[in-house]
C-alpha positions as a printed Julia matrix, in Angstrom:
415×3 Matrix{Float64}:
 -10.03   -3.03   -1.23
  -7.49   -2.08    1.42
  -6.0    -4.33    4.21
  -5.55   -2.89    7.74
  -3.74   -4.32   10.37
  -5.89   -4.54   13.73
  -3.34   -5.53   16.96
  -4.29   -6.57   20.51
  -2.19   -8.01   23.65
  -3.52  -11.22   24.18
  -3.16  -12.77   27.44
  -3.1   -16.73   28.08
  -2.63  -19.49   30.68
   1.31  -20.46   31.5
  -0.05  -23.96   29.65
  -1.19  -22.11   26.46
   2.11  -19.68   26.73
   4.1   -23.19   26.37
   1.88  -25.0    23.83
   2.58  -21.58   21.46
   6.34  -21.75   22.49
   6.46  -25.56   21.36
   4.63  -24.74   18.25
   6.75  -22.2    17.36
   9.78  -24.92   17.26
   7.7   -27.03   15.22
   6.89  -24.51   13.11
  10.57  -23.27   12.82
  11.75  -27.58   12.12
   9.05  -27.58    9.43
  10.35  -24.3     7.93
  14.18  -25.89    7.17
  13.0   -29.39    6.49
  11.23  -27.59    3.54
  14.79  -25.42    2.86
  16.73  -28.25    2.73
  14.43  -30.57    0.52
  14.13  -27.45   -1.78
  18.05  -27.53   -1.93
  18.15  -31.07   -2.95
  15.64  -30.82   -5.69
  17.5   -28.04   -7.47
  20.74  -29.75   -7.38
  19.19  -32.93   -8.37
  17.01  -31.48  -11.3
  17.85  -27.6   -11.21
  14.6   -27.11  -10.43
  12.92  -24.59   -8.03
   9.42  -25.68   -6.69
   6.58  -23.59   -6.63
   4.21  -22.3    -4.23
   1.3   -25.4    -4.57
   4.04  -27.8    -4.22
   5.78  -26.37   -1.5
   2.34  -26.19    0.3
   1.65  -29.71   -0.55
   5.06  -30.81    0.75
   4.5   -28.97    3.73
   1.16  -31.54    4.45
   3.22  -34.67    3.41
   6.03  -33.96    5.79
   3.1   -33.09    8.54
   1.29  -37.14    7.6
   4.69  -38.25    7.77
   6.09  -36.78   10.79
   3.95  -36.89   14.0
   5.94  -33.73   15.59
   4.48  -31.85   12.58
   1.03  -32.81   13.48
   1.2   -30.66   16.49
   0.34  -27.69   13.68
  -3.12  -26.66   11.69
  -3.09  -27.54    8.09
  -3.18  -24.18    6.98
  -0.73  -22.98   10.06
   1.77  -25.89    8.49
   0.71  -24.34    4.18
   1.41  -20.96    5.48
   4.8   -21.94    6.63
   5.23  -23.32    3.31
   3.96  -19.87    1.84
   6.15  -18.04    3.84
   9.55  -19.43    2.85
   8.58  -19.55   -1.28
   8.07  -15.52   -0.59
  11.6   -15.19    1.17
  12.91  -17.29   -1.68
  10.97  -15.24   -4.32
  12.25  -12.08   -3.19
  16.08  -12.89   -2.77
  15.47  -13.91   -6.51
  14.1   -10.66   -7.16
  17.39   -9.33   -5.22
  15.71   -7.69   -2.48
  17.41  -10.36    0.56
  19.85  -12.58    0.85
  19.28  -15.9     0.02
  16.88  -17.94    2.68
  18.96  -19.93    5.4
  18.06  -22.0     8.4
  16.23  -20.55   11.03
  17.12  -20.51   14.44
  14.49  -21.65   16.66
  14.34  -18.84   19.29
  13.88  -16.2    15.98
  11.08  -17.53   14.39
   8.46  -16.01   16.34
   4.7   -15.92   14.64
   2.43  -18.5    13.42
  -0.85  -17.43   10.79
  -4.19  -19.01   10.34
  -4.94  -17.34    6.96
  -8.53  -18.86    6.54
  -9.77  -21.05    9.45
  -8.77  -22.27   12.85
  -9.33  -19.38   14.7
 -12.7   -18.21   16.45
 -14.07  -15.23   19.18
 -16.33  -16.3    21.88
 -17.49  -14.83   24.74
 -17.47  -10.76   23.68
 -18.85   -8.66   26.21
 -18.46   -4.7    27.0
 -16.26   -3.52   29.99
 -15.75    0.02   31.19
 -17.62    3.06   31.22
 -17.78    6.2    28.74
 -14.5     7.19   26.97
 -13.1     3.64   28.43
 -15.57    1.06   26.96
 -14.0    -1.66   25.27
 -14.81   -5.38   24.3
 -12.99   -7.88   25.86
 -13.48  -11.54   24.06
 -11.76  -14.96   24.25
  -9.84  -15.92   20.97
  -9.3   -19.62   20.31
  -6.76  -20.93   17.82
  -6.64  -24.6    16.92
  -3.97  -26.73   18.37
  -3.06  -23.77   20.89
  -6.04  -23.05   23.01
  -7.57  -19.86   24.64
  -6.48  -16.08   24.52
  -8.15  -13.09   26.35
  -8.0   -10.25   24.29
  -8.88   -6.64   25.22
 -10.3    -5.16   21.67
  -9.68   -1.64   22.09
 -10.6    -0.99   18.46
 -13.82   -1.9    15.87
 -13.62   -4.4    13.17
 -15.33   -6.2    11.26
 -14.81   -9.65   11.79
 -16.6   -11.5     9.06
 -14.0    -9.4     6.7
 -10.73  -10.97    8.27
  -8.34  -12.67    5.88
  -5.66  -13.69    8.39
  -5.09  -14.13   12.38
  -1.58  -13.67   13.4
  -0.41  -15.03   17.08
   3.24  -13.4    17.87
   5.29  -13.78   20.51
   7.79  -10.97   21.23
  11.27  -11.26   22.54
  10.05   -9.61   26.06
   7.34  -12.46   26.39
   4.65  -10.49   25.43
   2.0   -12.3    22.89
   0.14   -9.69   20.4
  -2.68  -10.63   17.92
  -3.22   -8.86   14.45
  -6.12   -9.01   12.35
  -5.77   -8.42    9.01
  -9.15   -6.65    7.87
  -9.99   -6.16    4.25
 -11.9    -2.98    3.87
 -13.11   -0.78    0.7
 -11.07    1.95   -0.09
 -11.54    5.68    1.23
 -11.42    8.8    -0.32
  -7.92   10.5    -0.45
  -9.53   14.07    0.31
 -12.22   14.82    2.53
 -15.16   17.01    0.31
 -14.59   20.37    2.22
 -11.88   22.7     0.99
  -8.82   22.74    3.44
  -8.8    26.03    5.49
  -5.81   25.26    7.72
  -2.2    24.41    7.28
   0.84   23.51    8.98
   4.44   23.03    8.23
   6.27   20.52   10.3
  10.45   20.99   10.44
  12.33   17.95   12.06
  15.16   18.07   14.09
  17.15   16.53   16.28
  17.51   19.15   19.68
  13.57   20.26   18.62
  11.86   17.0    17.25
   9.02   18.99   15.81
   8.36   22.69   15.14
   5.47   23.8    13.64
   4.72   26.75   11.47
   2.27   28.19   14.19
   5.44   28.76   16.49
   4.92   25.86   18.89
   7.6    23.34   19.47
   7.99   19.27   20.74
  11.27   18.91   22.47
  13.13   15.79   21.54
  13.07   13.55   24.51
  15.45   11.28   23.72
  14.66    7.97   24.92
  17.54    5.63   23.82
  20.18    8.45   25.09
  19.01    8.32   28.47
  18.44    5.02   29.04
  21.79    3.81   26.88
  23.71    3.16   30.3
  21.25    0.94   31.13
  20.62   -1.13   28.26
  24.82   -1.15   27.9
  24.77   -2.72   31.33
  22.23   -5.44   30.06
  24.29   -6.0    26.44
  27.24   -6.97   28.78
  25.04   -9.11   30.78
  23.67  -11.11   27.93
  27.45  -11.57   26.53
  28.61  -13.03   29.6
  25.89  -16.03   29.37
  26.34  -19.2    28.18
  24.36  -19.1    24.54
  20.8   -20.13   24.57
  21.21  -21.27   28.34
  18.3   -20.52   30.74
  20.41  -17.5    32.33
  20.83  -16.58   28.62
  17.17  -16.66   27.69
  16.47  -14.51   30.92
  18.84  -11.96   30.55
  18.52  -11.56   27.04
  14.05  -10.93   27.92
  15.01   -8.22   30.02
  17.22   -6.4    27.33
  14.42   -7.21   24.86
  11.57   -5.3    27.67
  13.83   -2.52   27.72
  13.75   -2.2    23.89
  10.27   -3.07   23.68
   9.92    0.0    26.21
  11.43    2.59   24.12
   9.91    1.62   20.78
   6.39    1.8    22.85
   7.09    5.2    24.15
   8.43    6.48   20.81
   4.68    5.5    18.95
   2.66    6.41   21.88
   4.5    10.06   21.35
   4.3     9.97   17.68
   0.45    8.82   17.59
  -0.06   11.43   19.86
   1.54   14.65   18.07
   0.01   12.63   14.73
  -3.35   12.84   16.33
  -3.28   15.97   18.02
  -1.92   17.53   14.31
  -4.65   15.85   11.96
  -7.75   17.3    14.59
  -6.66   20.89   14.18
  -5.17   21.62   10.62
  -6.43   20.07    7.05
  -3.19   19.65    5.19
   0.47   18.95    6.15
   3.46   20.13    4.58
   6.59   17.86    5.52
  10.23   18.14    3.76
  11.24   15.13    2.0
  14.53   14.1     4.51
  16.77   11.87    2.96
  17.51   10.05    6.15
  20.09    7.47    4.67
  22.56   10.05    3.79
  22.12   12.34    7.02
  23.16    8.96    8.95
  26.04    8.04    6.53
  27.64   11.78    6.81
  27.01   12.25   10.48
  29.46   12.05   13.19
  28.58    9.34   15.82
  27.09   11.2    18.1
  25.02   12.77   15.29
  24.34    9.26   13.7
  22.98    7.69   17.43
  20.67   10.97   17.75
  19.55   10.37   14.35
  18.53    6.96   15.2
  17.11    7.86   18.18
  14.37   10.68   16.65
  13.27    8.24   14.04
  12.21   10.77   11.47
  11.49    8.19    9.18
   8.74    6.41   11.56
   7.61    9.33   12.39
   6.68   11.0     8.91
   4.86    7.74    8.54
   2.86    8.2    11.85
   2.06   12.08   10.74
   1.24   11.03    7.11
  -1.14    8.0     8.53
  -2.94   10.43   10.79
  -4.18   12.94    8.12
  -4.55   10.42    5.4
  -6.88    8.4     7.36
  -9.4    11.03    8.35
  -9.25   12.01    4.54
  -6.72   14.89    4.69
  -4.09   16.36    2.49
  -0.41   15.56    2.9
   2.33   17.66    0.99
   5.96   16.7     0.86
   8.09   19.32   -0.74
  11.95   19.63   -0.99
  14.03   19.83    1.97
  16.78   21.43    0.53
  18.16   24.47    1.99
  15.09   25.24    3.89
  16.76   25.98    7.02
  19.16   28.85    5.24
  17.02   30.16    2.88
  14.91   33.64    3.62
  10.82   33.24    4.34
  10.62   36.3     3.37
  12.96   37.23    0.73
  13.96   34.04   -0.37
  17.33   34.69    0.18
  20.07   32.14    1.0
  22.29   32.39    4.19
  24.99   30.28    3.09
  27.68   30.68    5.84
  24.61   29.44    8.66
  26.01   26.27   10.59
  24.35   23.55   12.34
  25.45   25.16   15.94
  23.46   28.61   14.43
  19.92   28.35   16.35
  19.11   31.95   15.01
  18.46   32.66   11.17
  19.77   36.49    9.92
  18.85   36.99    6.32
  21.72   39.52    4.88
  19.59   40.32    2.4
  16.79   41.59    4.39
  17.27   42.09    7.8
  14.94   38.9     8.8
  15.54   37.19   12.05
  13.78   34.57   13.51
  14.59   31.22   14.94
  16.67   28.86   12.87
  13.62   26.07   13.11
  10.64   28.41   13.24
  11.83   29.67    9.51
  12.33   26.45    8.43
   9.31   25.14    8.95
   7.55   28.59    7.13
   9.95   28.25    4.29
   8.14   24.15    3.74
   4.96   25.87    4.12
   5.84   29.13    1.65
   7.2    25.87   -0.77
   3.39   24.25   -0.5
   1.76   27.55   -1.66
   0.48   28.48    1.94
   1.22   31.7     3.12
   0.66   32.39    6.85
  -1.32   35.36    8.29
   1.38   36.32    9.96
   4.95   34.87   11.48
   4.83   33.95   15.06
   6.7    35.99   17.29
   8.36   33.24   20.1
   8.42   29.7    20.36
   5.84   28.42   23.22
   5.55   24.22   24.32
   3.11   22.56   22.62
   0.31   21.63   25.71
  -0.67   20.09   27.72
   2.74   18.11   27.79
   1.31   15.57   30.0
  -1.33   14.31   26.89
   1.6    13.62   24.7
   3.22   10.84   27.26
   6.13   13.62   28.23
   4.95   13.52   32.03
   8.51   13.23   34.33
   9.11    9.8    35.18
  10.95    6.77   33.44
  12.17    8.09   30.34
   9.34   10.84   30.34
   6.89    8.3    31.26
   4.98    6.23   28.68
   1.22    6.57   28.89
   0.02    3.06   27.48
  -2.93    3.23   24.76
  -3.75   -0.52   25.41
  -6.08   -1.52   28.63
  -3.75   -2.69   31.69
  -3.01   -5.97   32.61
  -5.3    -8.52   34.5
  -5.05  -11.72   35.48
  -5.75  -14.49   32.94
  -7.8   -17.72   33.59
């Protein structure tokens, strides 16, 4: 068994919006009362607790204390739950030790078994737009509308998980337990395509088309540096403060939306036409360390990292084969001869094989040299780059930072 991750906006009531906010306090109080009582059982017996007594702790505190009765049980035990895992993996050396939580950081609450239930599903829209839309109640909280743009199955769902973003946005995940697929689909893969990364080119693909890098956080830095200076200037955790500092977080929220609604896209658009895909095996870390800053902020900004995990998703889901080879030298060595241009720079767009005679575009061979690597051989080596269409599908439409178009249903109003 497998567990997927099922997310939906939810939309609630200004009184529900503050019952969750209030919650989320309690939550975060109940959190380092169980820090600090774990503190003062190791230095009185140098003893750590363990899970069943932290969880059992957790529902004295909440008799005890009448704030902490504002939670579910199990919302209060998975509280518990979730600070014995930060402590277990600082001792495994993976964090930092746990520390008190500030209250506007702690920012989800989980019902892992019970206290959650949908009412009221019904089907809205017609044809390619026909989605559920259902009412989600959570004990202690109240009502959410959610919009379920996706099939599940609900008697399989292990946990609920309310979140409330920085922007003020709430999302719901479902976590879904569901048997595992097959790695390979039963046909024999016809079609394949090399993918090269880069920075001025985000994506060029083996057939000769190329995804131009629309980078998102370098045309909307100014901005967001005018908002950063904003937030500084306020008082901490005043009411300007909170304000200003939901505005920078929509303006983040923005780009990361429009980077996964591009890379979903390409991922999607990718898995329907080829069977396997052949990706180098970047080493991201070290092409951030080494970079200049300029370099280092564009590096950031393409998010090669997400995106191999979008592209890698996308086959592997509809059963398809993904092949990550070395990504050394593949932009100066030879697709045909395999020879190795070693005085090619990064300002070099053009590859010229000494050895050979070969040109072609710098990108173009790279991305045949990954798929040569694989053991695919292509019919034959395009002969100019051409836009992968229609650019308008892939969210690249001219507009706000290319224009995001939004998977999700639009907003209505709640009540």
């Amino acid at each position: 068994m497998r567990v997927r991750a099922y997310r939906f906006r939810a939309y609630s009531s200004k009184t529900t919006a503050r019952v969750l906010k209030t919650q989320l306090e309690v939550a975060c109080k109940l959190y380092n009362a169980l820090l600090h009582a774990e503190k003062e059982e190791y230095e009185r017996n140098r003893h750590s607790m363990s899970k069943n007594e932290l969880r059992q702790l957790a529902l004295d505190l909440r008799k005890k204390n009448p704030e902490f009765q504002l939670l579910y049980s199990q919302v209060a035990q998975q509280v518990a739950e979730r600070f014995y895992q930060a402590r277990e993996r600082f001792f495994d050396g993976l964090v930092n030790k746990p520390k008190k939580k500030k209250p506007h950081r702690y920012l989800s609450l989980v019902y892992p078994q019970s206290g959650w239930r949908l009412c009221d599903v019904r089907e809205i829209g017609l044809g390619k737009n026909k989605k559920r839309k259902a009412r989600l109640y959570l004990s202690k909280i109240g009502f959410f509308t959610l919009i379920l743009h996706r099939e599940f199955l609900e008697s399989q769902v292990s946990q609920v998980c309310v979140k409330l973003y920085p922007s003020g946005r709430i999302h719901v995940i479902f976590l879904v337990e569901e048997p595992e697929s097959q790695e390979l689909s039963s046909k024999e893969p016809v079609e394949a395509v090399g993918v090269d990364l880069g920075i001025t080119r985000l994506a060029t693909l083996s057939d000769g088309r190329i995804l131009e890098n629309p980078r998102p956080l370098e045309r909307s830095l100014e901005g967001i540096r005018v908002l950063q200076r904003t937030l500084s200037r306020k008082r901490f955790l005043s009411k300007n403060w909170l304000k200003a500092r939901m505005k920078l977080a929509k303006e983040h929220e923005h780009l990361k939306d429009f980077r996964r609604d591009l890379f979903f896209k390409l991922g999607a658009l990718l898995a329907q036409e080829y069977d396997v895909l052949v990706l180098e095996h970047l080493n991201v870390k070290g092409l951030i360390q080494n970079g200049t800053k300029k370099r280092r902020l564009r590096l950031y900004d393409s998010s090669f990292s997400e995106l191999r995990a979008v592209l890698e998703w996308q086959f592997r889901k509809r059963g398809k084969l993904v092949l990550p080879v070395p990504s050394y030298n593949t932009s100066r060595e030879c697709f045909l001869c395999g020879g190795i241009n070693k005085g090619l720079t990064l300002e070099d767009r053009v590859f010229h094989c000494a050895h050979c005679g070969f040109t072609l575009d710098r990108d173009l061979n790279a991305s045949l040299v990954l798929l040569k690597r694989a053991g695919w051989v292509p019919p034959a080596v395009p002969g100019k780059l051409r836009p992968i269409p229609p650019l308008p599908s892939l969210g690249l439409v001219r507009g706000r930072q290319g224009g995001v178009m939004i998977q999700e249903a639009p907003p209505f109003r709640a009540g």
